[in-house]
C-alpha positions in Angstrom: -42.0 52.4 -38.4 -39.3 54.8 -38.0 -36.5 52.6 -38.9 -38.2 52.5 -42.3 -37.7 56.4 -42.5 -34.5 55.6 -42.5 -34.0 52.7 -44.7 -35.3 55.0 -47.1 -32.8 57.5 -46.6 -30.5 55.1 -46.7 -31.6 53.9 -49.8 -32.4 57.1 -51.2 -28.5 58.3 -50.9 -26.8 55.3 -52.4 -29.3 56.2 -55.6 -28.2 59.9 -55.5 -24.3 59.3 -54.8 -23.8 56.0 -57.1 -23.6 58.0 -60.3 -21.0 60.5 -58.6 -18.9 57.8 -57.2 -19.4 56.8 -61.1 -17.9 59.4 -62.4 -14.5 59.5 -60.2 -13.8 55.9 -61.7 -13.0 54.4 -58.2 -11.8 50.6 -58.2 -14.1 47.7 -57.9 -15.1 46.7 -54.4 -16.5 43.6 -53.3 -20.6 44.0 -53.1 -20.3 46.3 -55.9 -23.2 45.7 -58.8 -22.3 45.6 -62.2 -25.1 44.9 -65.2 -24.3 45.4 -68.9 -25.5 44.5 -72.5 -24.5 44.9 -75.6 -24.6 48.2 -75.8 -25.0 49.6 -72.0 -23.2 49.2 -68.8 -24.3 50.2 -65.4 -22.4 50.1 -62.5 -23.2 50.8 -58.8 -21.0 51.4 -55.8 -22.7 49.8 -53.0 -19.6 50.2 -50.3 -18.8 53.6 -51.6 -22.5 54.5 -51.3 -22.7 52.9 -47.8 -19.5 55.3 -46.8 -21.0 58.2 -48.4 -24.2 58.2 -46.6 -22.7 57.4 -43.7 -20.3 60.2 -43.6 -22.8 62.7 -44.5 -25.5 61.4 -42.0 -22.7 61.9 -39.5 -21.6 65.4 -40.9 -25.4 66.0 -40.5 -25.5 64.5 -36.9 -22.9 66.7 -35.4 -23.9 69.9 -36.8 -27.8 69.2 -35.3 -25.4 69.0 -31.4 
């Protein structure tokens, strides 16, 4: 049950940092999701996400020591 805690964290980031990485135009990675129409385009960082949850649960993890 617990590892579902934090599958949702997980989760949880990459939907709160995707629009950020967004923003600083970063190149396409591979595993990155791209969707568009006519008239809209979203794109979202998975590996950037990944990194950016992982750093900040780490960040997080040695300031709790």
């Amino acid at each position: 049950m617990r590892w579902l805690v934090y599958l949702g964290f997980i989760v949880a980031g990459m939907l709160l940092f995707s629009p950020v990485l967004s923003m600083m135009e970063l190149p396409d990675m591979p595993g990155d999701l791209t969707f568009g129409g006519a008239s809209w385009h979203i794109h979202i960082p998975v590996l950037f996400s990944l990194g950016a949850v992982a750093l900040s649960g780490l960040i997080i993890w040695a300031v709790k020591r």
